[in-house]
C-alpha positions in Angstrom: 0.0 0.0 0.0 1.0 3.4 -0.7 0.3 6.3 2.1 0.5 10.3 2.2 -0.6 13.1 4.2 -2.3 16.1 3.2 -2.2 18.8 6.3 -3.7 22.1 5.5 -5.1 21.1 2.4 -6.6 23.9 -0.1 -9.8 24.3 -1.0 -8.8 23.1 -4.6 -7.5 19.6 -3.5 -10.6 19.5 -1.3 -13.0 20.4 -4.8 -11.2 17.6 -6.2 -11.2 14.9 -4.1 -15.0 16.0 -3.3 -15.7 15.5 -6.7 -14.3 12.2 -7.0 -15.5 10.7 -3.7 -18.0 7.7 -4.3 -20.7 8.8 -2.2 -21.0 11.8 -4.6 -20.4 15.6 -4.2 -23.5 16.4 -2.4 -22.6 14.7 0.6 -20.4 17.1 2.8 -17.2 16.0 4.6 -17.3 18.4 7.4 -14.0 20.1 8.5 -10.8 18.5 7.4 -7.4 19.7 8.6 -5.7 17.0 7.0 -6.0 14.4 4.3 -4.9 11.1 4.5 -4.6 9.2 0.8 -4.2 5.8 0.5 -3.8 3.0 -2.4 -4.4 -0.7 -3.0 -5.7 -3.5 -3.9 -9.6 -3.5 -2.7 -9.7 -5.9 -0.2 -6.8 -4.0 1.4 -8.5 -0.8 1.3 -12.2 -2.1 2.8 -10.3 -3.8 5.7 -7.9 -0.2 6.2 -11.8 2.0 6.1 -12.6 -0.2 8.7 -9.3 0.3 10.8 -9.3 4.1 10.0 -13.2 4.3 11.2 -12.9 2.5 14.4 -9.5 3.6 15.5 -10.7 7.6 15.8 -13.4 9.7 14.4 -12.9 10.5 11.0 -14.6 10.0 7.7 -13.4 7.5 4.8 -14.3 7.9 1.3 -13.5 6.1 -1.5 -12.1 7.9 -4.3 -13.0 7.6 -8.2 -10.3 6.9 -10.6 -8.8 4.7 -13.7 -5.7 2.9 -12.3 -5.3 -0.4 -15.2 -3.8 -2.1 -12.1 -7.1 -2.2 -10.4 -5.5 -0.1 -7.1 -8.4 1.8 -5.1 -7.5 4.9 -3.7 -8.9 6.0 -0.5 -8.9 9.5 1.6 -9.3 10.2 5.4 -10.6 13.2 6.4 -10.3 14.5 9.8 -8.8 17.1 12.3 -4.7 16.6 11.9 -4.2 14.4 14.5 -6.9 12.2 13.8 -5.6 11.2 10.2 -2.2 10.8 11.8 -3.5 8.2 14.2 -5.9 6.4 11.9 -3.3 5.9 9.0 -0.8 4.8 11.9 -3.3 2.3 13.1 -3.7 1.1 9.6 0.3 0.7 8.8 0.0 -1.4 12.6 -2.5 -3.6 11.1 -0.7 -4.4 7.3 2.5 -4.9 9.4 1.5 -7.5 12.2 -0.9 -9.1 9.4 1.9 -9.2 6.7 0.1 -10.1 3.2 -2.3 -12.0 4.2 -4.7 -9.0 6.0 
């Protein structure tokens, strides 16, 4: 899996990842301080929403794209520290599960 951080995001890279999320642009994401992006394969990225979403209070989206390799991408939005903690959480998980999470 592949992981960045966003902090302070602009409204622009908000309008785009807004646009793209799957539940659609009419549903609002609240504040976000930070962005956390990541990419894999799909059953990584189900089982890393579910990490993100019960490890602190932030909201998961999945993000709309084209990858030919089939990669999901997904984005955490949250207060700073939040996005910090729930992608930490999520590298904890892929790296006491190995491959096979």
């Amino acid at each position: 899996m592949e992981y960045r951080i966003i902090k302070s995001p602009t409204q622009g890279t908000i309008d785009i990842l807004c646009r793209r999320k799957g539940s659609g642009p009419s549903k609002p994401i609240g504040q976000a301080d930070a962005i956390g992006l990541i990419q894999g394969r799909m059953i990584e990225m189900v089982c890393a929403a579910d990490v993100a979403e019960k490890a602190v209070g932030v909201t998961v989206e999945d993000i709309r794209g084209s990858c030919p390799q089939n990669m999901i991408l997904l984005a955490i939005f949250g207060d700073t520290a939040s996005v910090e903690a729930a992608m930490d959480e999520i590298r904890k998980k892929e790296t006491e599960a190995g491959e096979g999470w």
